[in-house]
N, C-alpha and C positions, 0 to 999 in steps of 0.2 A: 298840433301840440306846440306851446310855446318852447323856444330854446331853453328856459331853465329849471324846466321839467325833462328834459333828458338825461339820460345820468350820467352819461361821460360829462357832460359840460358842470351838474351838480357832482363828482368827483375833482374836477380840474380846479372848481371854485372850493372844495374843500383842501384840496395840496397847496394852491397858492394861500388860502387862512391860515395853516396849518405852517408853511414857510415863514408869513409874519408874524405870527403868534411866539415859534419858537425863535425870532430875530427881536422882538418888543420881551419877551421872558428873561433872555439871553444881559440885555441893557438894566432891563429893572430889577433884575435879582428875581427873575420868579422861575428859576431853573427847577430848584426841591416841587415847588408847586405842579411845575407842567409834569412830573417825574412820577408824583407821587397822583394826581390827580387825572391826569389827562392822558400819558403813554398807557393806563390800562387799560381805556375806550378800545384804544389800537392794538392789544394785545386781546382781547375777546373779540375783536372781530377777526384776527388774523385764526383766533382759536375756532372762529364757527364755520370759517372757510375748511380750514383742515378736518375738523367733525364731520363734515359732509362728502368728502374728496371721495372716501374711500367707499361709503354705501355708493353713493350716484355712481361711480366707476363699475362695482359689481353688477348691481340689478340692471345700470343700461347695455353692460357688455352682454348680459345674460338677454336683455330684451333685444339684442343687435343678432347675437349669432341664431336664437332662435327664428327669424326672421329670414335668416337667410336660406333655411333650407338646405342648404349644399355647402360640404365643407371643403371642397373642392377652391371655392369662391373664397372662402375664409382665409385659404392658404395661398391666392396669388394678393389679393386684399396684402396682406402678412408681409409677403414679400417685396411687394413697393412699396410699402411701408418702412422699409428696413434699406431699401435701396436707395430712396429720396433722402431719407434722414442722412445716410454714409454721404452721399453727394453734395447736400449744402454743406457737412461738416467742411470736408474737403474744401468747399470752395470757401467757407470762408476763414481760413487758417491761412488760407491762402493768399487773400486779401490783406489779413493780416499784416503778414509777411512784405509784401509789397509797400505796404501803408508805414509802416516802421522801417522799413531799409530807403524811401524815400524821403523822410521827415529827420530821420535818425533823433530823435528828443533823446534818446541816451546821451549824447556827444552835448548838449546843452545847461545837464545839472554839474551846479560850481561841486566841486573837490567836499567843499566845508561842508554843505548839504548832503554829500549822499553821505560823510562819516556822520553827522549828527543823527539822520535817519536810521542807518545802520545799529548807532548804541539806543538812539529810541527803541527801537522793535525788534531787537534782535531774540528776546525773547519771547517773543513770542513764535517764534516759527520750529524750536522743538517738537510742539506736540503733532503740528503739520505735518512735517519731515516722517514721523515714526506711525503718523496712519498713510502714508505715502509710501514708504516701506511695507508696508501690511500688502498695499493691491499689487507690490510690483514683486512681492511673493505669491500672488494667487496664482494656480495653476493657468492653460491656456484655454481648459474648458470650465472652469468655476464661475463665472459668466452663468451660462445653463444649467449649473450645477442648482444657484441661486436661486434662479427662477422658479424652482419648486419647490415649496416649501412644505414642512414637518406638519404646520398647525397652523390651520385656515386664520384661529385668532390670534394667534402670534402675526401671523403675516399683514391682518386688519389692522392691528395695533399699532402701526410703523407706514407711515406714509412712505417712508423713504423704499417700505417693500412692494411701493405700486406692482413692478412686476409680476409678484405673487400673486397678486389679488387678480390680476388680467388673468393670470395661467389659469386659475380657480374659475375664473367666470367661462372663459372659453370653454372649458373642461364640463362646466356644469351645464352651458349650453348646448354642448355637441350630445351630452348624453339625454337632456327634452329630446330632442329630434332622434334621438337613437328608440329613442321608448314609443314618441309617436301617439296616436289616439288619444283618449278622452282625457289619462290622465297629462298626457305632454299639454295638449289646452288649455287643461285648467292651471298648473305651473306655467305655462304662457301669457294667461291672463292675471293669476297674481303677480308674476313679476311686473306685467306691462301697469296697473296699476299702483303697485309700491314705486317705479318710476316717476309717475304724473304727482303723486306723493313728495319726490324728494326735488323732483324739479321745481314744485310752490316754495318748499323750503327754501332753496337759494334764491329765489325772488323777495322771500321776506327777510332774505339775509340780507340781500343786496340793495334792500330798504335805508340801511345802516349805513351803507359803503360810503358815501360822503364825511358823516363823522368817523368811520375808521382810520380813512385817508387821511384827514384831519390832524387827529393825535399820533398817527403815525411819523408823518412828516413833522409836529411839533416835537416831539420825542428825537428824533431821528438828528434835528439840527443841534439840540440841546446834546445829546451823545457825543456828538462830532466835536462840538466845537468846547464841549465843558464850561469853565468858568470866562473862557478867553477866546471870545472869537476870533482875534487879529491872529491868532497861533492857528487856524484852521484858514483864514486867509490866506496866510504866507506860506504853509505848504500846499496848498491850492496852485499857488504863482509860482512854487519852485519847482513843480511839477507840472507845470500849464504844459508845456509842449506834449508830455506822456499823453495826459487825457485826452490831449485835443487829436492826439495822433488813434486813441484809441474811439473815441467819435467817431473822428472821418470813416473808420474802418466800416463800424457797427450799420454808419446810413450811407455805405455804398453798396454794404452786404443787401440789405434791408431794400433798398430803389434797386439795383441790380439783379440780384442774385433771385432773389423773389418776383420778381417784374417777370425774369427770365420765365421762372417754371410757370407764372400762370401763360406764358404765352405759347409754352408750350405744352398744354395741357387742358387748357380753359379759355374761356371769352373774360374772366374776369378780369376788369381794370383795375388795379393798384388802388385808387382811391375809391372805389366801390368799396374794397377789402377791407380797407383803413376805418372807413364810416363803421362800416359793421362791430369792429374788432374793438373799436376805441377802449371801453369800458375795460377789456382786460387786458390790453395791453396799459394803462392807466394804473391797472391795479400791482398786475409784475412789477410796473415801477416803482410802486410805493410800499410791497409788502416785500420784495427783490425774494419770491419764491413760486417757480412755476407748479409746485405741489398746492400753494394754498392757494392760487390764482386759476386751479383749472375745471372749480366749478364753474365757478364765471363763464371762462373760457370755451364750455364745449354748450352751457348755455346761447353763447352768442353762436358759434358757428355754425349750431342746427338749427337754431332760429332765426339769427338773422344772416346770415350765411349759404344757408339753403344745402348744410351740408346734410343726408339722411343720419339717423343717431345710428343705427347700426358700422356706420364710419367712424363720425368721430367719439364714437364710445371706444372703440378699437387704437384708433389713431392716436386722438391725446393723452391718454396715459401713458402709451407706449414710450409717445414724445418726452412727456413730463418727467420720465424717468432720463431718457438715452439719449436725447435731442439736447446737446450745447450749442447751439450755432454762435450764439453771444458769447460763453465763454470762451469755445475754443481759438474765438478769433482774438480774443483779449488774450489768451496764451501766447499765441506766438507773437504778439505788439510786446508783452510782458518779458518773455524771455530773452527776445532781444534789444529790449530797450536794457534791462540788468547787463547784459554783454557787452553794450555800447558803454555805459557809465562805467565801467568794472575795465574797460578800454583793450576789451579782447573781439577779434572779429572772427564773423561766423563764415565759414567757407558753405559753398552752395549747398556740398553733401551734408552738413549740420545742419543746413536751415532747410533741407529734405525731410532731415530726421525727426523736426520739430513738427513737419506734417504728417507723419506716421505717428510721429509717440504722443501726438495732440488727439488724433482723430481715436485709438486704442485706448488713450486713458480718459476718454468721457465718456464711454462704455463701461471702464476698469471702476472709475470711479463714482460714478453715477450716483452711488447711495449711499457713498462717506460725506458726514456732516463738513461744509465747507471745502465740496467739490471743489471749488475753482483753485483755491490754493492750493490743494492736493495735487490736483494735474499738474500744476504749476510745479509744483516740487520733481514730479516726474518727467516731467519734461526737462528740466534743467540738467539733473541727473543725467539725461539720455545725451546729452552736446557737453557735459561736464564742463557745465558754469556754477560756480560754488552757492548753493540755496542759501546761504546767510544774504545775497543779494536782492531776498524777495523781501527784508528790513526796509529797501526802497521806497517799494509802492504801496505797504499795507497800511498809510496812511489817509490813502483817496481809494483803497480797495472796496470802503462801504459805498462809496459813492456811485463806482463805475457798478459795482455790483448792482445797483439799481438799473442802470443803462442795459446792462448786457442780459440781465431776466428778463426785463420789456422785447429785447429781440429773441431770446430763448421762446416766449411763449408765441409772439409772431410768427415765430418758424413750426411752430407746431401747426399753428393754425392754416397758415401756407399749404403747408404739408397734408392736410389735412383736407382743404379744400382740392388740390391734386390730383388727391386718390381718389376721390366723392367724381371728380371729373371723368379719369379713365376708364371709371366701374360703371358710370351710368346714373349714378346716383348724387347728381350735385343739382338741387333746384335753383328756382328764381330769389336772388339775397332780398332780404324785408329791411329800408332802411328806414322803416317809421320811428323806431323807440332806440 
């Protein structure tokens, strides 16, 4: 197969069009044009990603658990799954941490710039604060509470309620295997071919994903940077130390932290993983949402991955809801780079705190629209640095926002490949397509 009949490499040549296009738009006055013409390509295709998340998650959880016969198996399955997820969180808030008290880029933005940022955006971070408020009044068991839900279609209806829709599938699986015989079969076999059904689906979706990528990242530059790019440069440059501090974190997490589990868990080499995974890691970047990135995503892991679906039917949604690895390491860079410019220091038990109430609130906040700021607010809350300082960074926050979904969905995949290892159930990766 030639190189640009691949699709990650037909995606990457779509992001970089898609980067000159909204830079050539930007000069020529075709901002209304790409806005009005072009950002919807990228908005129906982010729409046919999410269309699809929630049937493929049901019918393959239901084609996984039935499969497995024993729910015995289900429930340690379940458990490293929720054990691995806890532990990269951990480790990489922890990085984090490391990565911003080394760099300190708080201690580098002038006086004049953080007050100009501050009346920039300050408005915006009410409506944050007060759903930030809401998770940090949920009880200590409304976590679980959540998880089961009133009405199957209410719960379809809401990607953010992936949760629900697993409990639903597991539920509907365990009960084929409770019933057993002729009729468990034939509900075996319909589900297993409504599967093969929606798996063509995201292949002819994924037909598309070059011009998605495309108008997304056209759209995406034209947002940012409005009528005046030089204004999107120079707080780029007055925040360079932030990002860059929040980079180094995301690809030490990423080569480290991951490198680590496959080696302890699996024969797979990091760049094997990488080949395989391109395409949705490629797409997290460009759509910065592990809910519409995770057909793709368990497309690739079962097929070119070698993970069984019965895994990552299981594994990635679980992830795609509760797995930050990206974010929560962008927490703790964030909250104290705000503490450094705000020219207050964190003592060790503060920046302990920041790993406890980081790792709690991407559980707590999982399914509030614009997670990352939410934690963000609770986290600050928790070492009482004043949230009016998240005015700083929500200026390049769409940006990293991009960065840190590519490693959210990484980490799922990771994760995922892991569990497929200890259970027995991780084939040979296919890295033809």
């Amino acid at each position: 197969m030639k190189w640009y009949r691949k699709l990650h490499w037909q995606i990457i040549i779509g992001l970089f069009l898609g980067l000159i296009w909204g830079l050539v738009a930007n000069f020529a006055g075709l901002n209304e044009f790409t806005t009005d013409y072009i950002k919807p390509i990228g908005t129906i295709f982010i729409k046919l990603l999410v269309l699809i998340a929630v049937p493929l998650v049901l019918v393959s959880l239901v084609t996984g658990v039935t499969s497995l016969n024993d729910t015995t198996q289900l429930s340690r399955m379940g458990g490293k799954t929720i054990g691995i997820y806890a532990l990269t969180t951990v480790c990489a808030i922890t990085i984090g941490l490391i990565t911003v008290n080394v760099i300190q880029p708080g201690k580098t933005l002038p006086p004049e710039t953080r007050d100009k940022l501050q009346t920039t955006y300050s408005a915006s971070i009410e409506d944050r604060s007060q759903s930030a408020q809401e998770v940090m009044d949920r009880g200590p068991l409304d976590f679980f509470v959540d998880i089961v839900p009133e009405n199957l279609i209410n719960a379809a209806s809401d990607n953010s309620n992936m949760l629900q829709v697993v409990f639903v599938a597991i539920l509907l699986g365990i009960g084929i295997i409770q019933i057993g015989g002729p009729k468990a079969e034939l509900l075996t076999k319909g589900f297993d071919a409504l599967n093969d059904v929606i798996i063509r689906i995201v292949e002819l979706i994924m037909l598309t994903a070059p011009y998605g990528v495309f108008a997304l990242m056209a759209s995406l530059l034209i947002d940012l940077a409005g009528d005046d790019l030089s204004e999107a440069l120079e707080l780029l440059y007055a925040l360079g130390w932030y990002c860059l501090a929040v980079l180094i974190g995301l690809t030490i997490h990423v080569f480290v932290v991951y490198a680590s589990l496959f080696k302890a868990t699996s024969d797979m080499k990091l760049s094997t993983f990488f080949k395989a995974i391109q395409p949705a890691m490629l797409l997290g970047f460009s759509t910065s949402s592990s809910a519409a990135t995770l057909p793709v995503t368990m497309e690739r892991v079962e097929k070119n991955l070698g993970v069984e679906d019965e895994v990552a039917s299981f594994v990635l949604p679980v992830g795609a809801t509760v797995n930050m690895d990206g974010t929560s390491l962008y927490q703790a860079i964030a909250a104290v780079f705000i503490a450094q410019a705000l020219g207050m220091d964190l003592t060790i038990v503060e920046q302990l705190t920041i790993v406890l109430t980081a790792t709690a609130a991407s559980i707590g906040a999982a399914g509030v629209p614009g997670a990352g700021i939410v934690m963000l607010v609770i986290v600050l809350e928790a070492i009482q640095v004043p949230t009016a300082g998240i005015a700083l960074i929500l200026g390049v926050d769409r940006i990293l926002d991009m960065f840190r979904t590519m490693v959210n969905v990484t980490g799922d995949a990771a994760v995922s490949v892991a569990v497929a290892s200890t259970e027995g159930r991780l084939g040979e990766p296919n890295l033809d397509d």
